[in-house]
C-alpha positions in Angstrom: -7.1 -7.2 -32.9 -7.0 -10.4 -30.4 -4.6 -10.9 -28.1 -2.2 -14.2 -28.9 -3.4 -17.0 -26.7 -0.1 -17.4 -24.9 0.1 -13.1 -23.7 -3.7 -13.5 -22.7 -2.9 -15.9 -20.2 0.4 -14.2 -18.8 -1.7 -11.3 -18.7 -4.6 -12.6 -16.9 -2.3 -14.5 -14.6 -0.2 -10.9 -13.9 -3.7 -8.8 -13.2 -5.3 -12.3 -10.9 -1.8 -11.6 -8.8 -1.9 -7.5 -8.2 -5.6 -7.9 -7.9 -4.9 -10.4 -4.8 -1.9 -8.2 -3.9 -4.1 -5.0 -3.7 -6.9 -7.0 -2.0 -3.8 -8.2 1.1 -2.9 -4.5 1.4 -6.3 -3.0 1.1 -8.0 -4.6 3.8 -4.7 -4.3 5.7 -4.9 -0.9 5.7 -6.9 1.8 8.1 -10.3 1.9 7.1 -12.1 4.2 9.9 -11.0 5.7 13.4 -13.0 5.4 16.1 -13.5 6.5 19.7 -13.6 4.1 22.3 -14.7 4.8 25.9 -12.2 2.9 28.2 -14.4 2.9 30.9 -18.3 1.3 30.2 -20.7 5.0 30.7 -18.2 7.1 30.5 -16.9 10.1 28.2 -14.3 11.6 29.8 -12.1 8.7 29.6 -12.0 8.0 25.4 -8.9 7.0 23.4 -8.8 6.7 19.5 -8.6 3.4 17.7 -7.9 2.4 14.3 -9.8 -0.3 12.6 -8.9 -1.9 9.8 -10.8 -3.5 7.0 -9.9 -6.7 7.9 -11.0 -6.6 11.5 -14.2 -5.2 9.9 -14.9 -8.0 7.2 -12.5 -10.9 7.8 -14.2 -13.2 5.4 -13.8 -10.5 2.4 -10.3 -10.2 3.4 -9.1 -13.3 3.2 -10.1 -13.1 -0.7 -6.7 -11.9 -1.8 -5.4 -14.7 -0.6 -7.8 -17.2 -2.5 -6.9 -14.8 -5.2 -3.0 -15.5 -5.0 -3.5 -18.6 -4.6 -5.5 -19.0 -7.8 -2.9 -17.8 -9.9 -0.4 -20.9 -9.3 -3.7 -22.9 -9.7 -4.2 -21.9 -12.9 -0.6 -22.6 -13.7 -0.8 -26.2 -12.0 -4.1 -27.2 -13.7 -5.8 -27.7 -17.3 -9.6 -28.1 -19.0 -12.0 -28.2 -16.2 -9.6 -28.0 -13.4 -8.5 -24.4 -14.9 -12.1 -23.5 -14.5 -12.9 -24.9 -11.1 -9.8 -23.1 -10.1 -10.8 -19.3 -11.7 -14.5 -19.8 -10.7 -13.1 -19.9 -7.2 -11.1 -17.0 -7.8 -14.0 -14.8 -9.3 -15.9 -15.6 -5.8 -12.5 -14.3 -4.2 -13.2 -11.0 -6.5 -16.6 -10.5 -6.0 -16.4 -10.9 -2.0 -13.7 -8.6 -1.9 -15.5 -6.3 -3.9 -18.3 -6.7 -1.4 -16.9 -6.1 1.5 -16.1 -2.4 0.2 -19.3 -2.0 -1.1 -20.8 -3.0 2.3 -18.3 -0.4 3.6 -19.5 2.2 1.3 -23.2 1.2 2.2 -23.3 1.3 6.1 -19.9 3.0 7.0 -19.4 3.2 11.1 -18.4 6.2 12.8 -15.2 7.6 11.7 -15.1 6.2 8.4 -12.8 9.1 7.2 -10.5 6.6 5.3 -10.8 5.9 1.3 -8.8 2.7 1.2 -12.1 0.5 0.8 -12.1 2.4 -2.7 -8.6 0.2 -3.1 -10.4 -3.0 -2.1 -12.9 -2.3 -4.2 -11.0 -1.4 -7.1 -8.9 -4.9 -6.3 -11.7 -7.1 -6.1 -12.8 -6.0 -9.6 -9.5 -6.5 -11.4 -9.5 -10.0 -9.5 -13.0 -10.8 -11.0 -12.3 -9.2 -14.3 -9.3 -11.7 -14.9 -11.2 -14.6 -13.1 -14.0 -14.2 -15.5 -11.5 -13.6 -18.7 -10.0 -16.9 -17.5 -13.4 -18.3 -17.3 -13.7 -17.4 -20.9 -11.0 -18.4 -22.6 -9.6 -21.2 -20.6 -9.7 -23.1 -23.6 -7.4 -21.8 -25.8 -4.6 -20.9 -23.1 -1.3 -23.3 -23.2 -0.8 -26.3 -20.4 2.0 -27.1 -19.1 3.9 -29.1 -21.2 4.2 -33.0 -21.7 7.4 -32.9 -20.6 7.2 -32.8 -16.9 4.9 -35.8 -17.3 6.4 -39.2 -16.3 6.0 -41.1 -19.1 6.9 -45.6 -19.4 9.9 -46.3 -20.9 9.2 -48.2 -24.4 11.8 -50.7 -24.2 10.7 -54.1 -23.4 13.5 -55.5 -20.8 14.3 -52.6 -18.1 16.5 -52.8 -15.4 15.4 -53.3 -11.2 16.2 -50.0 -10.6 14.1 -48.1 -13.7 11.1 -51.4 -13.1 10.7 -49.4 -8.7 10.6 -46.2 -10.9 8.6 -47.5 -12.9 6.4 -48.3 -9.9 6.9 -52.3 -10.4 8.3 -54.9 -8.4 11.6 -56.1 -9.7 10.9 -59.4 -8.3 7.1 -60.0 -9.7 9.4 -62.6 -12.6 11.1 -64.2 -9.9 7.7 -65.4 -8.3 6.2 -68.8 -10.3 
């Protein structure tokens, strides 16, 4: 059973925004503690610090943003645009995702913390509905013709609809 055209893309556009969501509070969250000597050579003076993920991977967390910010693209935009705009958006997944994975590969000392699990997990919903967008972007509604601006069909207009018009009122006054 398929999915109508119209909930596909309310659905896609719902996951792309808790995806981006979960990415902004992921890498906002405490990813290791670590102990820091205050003084250079020394251990008796240490205090704790905690670092988050996005003091750890910057670049990966500014993904859920690009994510976020992909969803009122995809709204705003049709045909190719639509896919320029998810392509960028399944980058925004898969560097989120690999900032976790990255994480999960190397992690520093003190890496207690399981919230790069929630990046992780973020960055593949982001990139799941990027890529569905990818997909089907051709079947999913625009926005309609009505917020176009469309020329009046009548032959003789007056001044003011001719500057909305973007005309010059005064072009027949000028032999």
């Amino acid at each position: 059973m398929t999915m109508p055209p119209a909930r596909a893309y309310g659905l896609a556009l719902v996951l792309l925004g808790a995806g981006g969501a979960g990415l902004l509070l992921a890498y906002g969250l405490t990813w290791a503690v670590v102990d820091v000597s205050l003084l250079p050579g020394s251990d008796a003076a240490v205090s704790t610090a905690d670092v988050t993920g996005r003091e750890l991977y910057p670049a990966a967390a500014a993904s859920g943003w690009i994510a976020l910010a992909s969803v009122a693209g995809i709204v705003a935009t049709r045909s190719w645009g639509r896919s320029v705009v998810a392509g960028i958006g399944l980058l925004a997944g898969l560097a989120g995702m690999a900032g976790a994975v990255a994480f999960a590969v190397a992690p520093p000392d003190g890496a207690s913390r399981v919230s790069w699990l929630l990046a992780g997990l973020a960055g593949a919903v982001v990139a799941g509905a990027a890529a569905w967008t990818l997909a089907r972007v051709r079947s999913w509604p625009v926005m309609g013709g009505r917020y176009e601006r469309r020329a009046k069909a009548r032959r003789e207009i007056s001044a003011w609809d001719a500057q909305d018009l973007g005309r010059d009122p005064t072009d027949d006054l000028v032999e």
